[in-house]
Steps between C-alpha positions, in 0.01 A plus 500: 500500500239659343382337196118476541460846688488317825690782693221814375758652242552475112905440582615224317127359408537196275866430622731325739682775605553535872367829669699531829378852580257542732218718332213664635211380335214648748384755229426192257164483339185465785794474737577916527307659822423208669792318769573153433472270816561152352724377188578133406665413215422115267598380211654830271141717695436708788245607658420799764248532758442868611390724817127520318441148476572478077746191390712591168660240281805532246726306342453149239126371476540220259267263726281773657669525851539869477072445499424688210419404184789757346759333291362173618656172298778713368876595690426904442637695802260710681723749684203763554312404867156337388261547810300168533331593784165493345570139280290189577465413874746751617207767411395701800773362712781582697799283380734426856765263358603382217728192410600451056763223444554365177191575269263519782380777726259470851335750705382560790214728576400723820150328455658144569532413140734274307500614125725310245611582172807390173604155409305231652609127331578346832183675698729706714238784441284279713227459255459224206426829310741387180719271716657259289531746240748771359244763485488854654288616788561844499182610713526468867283215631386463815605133680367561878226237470682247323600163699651530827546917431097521592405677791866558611722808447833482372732707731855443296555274153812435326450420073708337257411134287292453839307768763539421826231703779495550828151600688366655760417160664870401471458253203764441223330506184662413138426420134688470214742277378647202671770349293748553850205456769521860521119505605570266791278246361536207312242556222632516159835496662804458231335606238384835346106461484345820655343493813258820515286458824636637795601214765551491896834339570506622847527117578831513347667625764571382849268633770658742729706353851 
């Protein structure tokens, strides 16, 4: 399906058509001369990191998770690339990994950088930055000092209603929401209140035999 753009082509924009072709796309927008490296797809976007370090976004945008302000608040498709290399914290670096599920997108930068960015009502950005609310945060934001993310360096996260992070020091840390004890704490557990500052639950689990 392509109905927001979210595989780089105008085919069946605005529709629920499926698209079972495989199409190459590499000549897209900023996309055409460089070599893509890294894709992950979220909710209806995409992005693309390439061989010279640039990460490209395309797809819906409603709640700023594409992190750009284009077509923000609105279901437009964006089926041109849109570099965002250069948008809010992810200016002047190197984007290594990056993780969109649902209406929320994290990175993770060559400099040891966390940088956040889309729908943030339950704090799974990892910042109270409009948690508890429906509104957009479409530029990137930069979450490697807050809570139990300072001074550590997250090697791997996973992202959906809640962000779990792994670090370099072999902690497990989450935030988000906690209706199912997802965040392998009891705080705020059962219900849907956000829960924005990142948390060590490395207790959690059982220490190793």
């Amino acid at each position: 399906q392509n109905r927001y753009g979210q595989l780089a082509t105008t085919l069946n924009n605005n529709g629920y058509d499926p698209v079972p072709t495989p199409t190459d796309v590499s000549n897209q927008g900023g996309l055409s001369g460089d070599t893509v490296v890294f894709a992950a797809g979220g909710n209806e976007c995409t992005f693309c990191l390439t061989q010279t370090g640039k990460i490209f976004a395309f797809g819906v945008n409603n709640f700023g998770q594409m992190g750009t302000p284009t077509n923000v608040g609105n279901g437009n498709p964006n089926p041109t690339p849109i570099d965002i290399s250069g948008n809010g914290a992810l200016n002047d670096e190197k984007v290594t990994f990056v993780a969109s599920h649902s209406l929320t997108t994290v990175c993770l930068t060559e400099t040891g950088k966390i940088v956040a960015f889309g729908y943030n009502y339950y704090g799974q950005m990892g910042t109270s930055t409009n948690a508890g609310t429906s509104i957009s945060n479409s530029t990137p934001i930069d979450i490697s000092t807050e809570g139990a993310l300072n001074g550590r360096v997250v090697k791997s996260v996973a992202v959906g209603n809640y962000t779990t992070c792994l670090t370099d020091d072999h902690k497990i840390v989450t935030f988000g929401i906690n209706s199912n004890g997802g965040l392998l704490s009891s705080t705020n557990i059962g219900t849907s209140d956000p829960n924005p500052i990142p948390t060590d639950v490395t207790s959690s689990f059982p220490s190793p035999l």
